[in-house]
C-alpha positions in Angstrom: 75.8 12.2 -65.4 74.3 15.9 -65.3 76.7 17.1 -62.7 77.6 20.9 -62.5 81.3 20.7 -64.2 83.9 24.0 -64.8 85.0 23.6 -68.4 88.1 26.3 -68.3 90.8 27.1 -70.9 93.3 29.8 -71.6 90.8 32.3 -72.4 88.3 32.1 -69.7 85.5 30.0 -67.5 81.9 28.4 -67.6 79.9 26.3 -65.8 78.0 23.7 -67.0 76.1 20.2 -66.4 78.2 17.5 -68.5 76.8 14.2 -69.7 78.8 11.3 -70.3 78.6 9.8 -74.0 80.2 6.8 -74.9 80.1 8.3 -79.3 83.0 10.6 -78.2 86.8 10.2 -77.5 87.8 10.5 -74.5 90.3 13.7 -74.9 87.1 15.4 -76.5 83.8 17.8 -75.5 81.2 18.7 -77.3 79.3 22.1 -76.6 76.4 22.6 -78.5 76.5 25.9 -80.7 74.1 28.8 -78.8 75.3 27.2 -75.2 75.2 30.0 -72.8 78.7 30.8 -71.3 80.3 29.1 -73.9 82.2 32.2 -75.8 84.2 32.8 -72.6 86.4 29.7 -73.7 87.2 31.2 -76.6 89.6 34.2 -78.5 88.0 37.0 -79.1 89.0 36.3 -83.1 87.3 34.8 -86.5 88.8 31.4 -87.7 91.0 31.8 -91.3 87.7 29.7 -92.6 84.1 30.5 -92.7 84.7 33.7 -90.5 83.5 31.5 -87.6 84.7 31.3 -83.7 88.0 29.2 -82.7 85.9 26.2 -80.9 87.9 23.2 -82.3 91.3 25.1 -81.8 90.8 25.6 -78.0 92.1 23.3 -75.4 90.2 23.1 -72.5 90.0 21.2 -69.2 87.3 19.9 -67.1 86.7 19.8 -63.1 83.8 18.9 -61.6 82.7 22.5 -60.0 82.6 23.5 -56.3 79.4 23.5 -54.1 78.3 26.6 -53.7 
């Protein structure tokens, strides 16, 4: 719990401290909206509804991130 993780996908990088939480799947993430870094994992285009970012539609996988 609150480890430093790399959540990476297609589009780019972020670092972040992940929780474990036993409400979600286990093939599933949740970033909350306004999370710093987060836009990196995403296309730089508007979803076909409600003009909004691509969140749900990316794939992303997690490592726990290197020591610096």
């Amino acid at each position: 719990d609150w480890e430093r993780v790399r959540i990476f996908s297609e589009h780019g990088e972020t670092e972040l401290e992940a929780h474990i939480d036993e409400c979600l799947r286990d093939d599933c993430i949740l970033i909350p909206a306004g999370t710093p870094g987060v836009n990196r994992l995403t296309p730089s285009m508007a979803s076909e509804e409600g003009e909004g970012a691509c969140y749900q539609e990316v794939k992303v996988k997690v490592e726990k991130a290197r020591a610096v």
